[in-house]
N, C-alpha and C positions, 0 to 999 in steps of 0.2 A: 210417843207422838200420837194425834188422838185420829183415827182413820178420815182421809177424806174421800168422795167420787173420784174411783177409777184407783185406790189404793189397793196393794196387795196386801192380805192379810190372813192369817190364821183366825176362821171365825167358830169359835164354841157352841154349837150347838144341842140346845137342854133334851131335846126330843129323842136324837138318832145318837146322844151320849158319843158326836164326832168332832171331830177338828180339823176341816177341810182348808186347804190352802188355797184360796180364791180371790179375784179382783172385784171388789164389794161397789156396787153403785146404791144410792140411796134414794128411794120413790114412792109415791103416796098411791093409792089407786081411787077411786073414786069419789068414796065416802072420808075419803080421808087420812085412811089410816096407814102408819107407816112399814112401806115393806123393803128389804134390803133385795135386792136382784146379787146373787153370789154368780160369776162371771167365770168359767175356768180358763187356765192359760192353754187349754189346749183345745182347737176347735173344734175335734171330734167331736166333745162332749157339748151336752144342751148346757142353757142357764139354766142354776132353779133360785124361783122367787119364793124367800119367806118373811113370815109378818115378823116384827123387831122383835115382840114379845118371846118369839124363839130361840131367838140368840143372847146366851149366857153370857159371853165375853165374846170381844173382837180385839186381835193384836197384830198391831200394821208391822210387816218386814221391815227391817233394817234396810236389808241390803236382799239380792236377791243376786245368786251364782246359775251364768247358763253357758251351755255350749256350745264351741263355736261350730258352725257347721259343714 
C-alpha cells in the first residue's frame, strides 16, 4: 500500500545508508519543494525533515505490535 500522512513506515534513506521506522508526513516548504517530516513514535526524540529526493524507498507497516502498559 502506497504511504499516506501520518503512516508508519520504513523509510530508506540514500544519504545515512538507514532505514528508520517512522510516522512520515508529507509538506512543501516554501519554494515549493517537496519535504517528508519523519515523525518518531517516541516523543523523546525530535522530528527530522528531509527533502524527497533523499529518500530511496518508503514502505508503509502492515501492522504494527505494541505493549500493553
Amino acid at each position: 500500500a502506497d504511504p499516506t500522512p501520518g503512516s508508519d513506515c520504513f523509510v530508506r534513506l540514500e544519504r545515512d545508508d538507514e532505514t528508520p521506522f517512522k510516522r512520515v508526513f508529507f509538506e512543501t516548504d516554501g519554494d515549493g519543494a517537496e519535504l517528508i517530516r519523519l515523525q518518531p513514535l517516541n516523543p523523546s526524540f525530535a522530528p527530522k525533515v528531509v527533502d524527497r529526493e533523499a529518500v530511496a524507498g518508503m514502505y508503509k507497516a502492515v501492522y504494527v505490535v505494541r505493549a500493553l502498559g
